[in-house]
N, C-alpha and C positions, 0 to 999 in steps of 0.2 A: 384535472385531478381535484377531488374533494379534498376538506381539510382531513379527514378520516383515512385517504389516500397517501395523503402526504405524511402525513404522522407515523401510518402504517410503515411508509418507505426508511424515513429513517430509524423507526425499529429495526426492520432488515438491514439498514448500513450498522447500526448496533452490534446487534446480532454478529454481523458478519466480522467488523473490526473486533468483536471479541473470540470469535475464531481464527480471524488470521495473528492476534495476539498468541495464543495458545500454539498455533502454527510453529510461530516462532520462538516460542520458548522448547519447544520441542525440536527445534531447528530442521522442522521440516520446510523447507523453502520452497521446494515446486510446490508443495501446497497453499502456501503462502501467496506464492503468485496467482495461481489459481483463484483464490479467493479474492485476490485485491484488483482480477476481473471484474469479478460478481460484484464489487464495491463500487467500479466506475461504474457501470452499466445502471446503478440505482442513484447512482448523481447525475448521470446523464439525462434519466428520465425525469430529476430531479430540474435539471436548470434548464430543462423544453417545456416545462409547467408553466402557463400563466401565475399570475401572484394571487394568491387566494388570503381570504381574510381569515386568519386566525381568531376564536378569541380568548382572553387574556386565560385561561385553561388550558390551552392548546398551545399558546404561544409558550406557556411555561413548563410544558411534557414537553414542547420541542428544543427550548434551552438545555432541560434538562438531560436531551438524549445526544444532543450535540455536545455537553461535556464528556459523556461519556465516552462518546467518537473522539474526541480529541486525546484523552487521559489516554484512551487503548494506544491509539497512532503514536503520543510520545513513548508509550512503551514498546509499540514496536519499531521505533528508529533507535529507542536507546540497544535494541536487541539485535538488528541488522546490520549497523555502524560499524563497530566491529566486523563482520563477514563481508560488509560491504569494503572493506580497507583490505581486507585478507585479500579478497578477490584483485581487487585491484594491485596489488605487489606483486602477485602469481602475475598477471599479464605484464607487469613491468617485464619479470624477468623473463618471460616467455618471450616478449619483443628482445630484449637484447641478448637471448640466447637466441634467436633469428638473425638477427643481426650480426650477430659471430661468427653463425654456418656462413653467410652469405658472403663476408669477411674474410672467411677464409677460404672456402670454394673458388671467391676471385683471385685470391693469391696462386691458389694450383692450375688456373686456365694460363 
């Protein structure tokens, strides 16, 4: 990859982490997933990259786009957290309402 390459890439992880923000503030979540494919799949092609030389122009559009990947991501875990805990209760109870049939099923055999 050129440095033009690379730059270009993490504009689209940009890009992207600002759509799966917006995802989630909408609480669209299979889109969210969705997107947070298209997000590995551009770091992937990202860490198969030799290390190419930036220079200090380029290194500094690339800091600068890597905050902005990060700012999005804490805003979408501050936004998932919560659904992500939701979720996880529902299956607690879902296990131990399994657990009860099975529980008591065995008592009537």
């Amino acid at each position: 990859m050129t440095s033009h390459e690379i730059l270009a890439t993490y504009e689209s992880l940009s890009e992207l982490t600002g759509s799966m923000l917006n995802a989630a503030r909408q609480g669209e979540w299979d889109d969210l997933t969705v997107l947070e494919q298209r997000c590995q799949a551009c770091v992937g092609s990202l860490m198969q990259t030799e290390r190419v030389r930036l220079d200090e122009n380029e290194q500094r559009a690339k800091v600068a786009i890597i905050r902005t990947i990060l700012q999005n991501d804490a805003q979408i875990r501050a936004l998932a957290e919560p659904r992500l805990h939701e979720l996880q209760q529902r299956l607690s109870l879902s296990r131990a309402g399994q657990r009860s049939v099975k529980a008591y099923n065995a008592r009537l055999t």
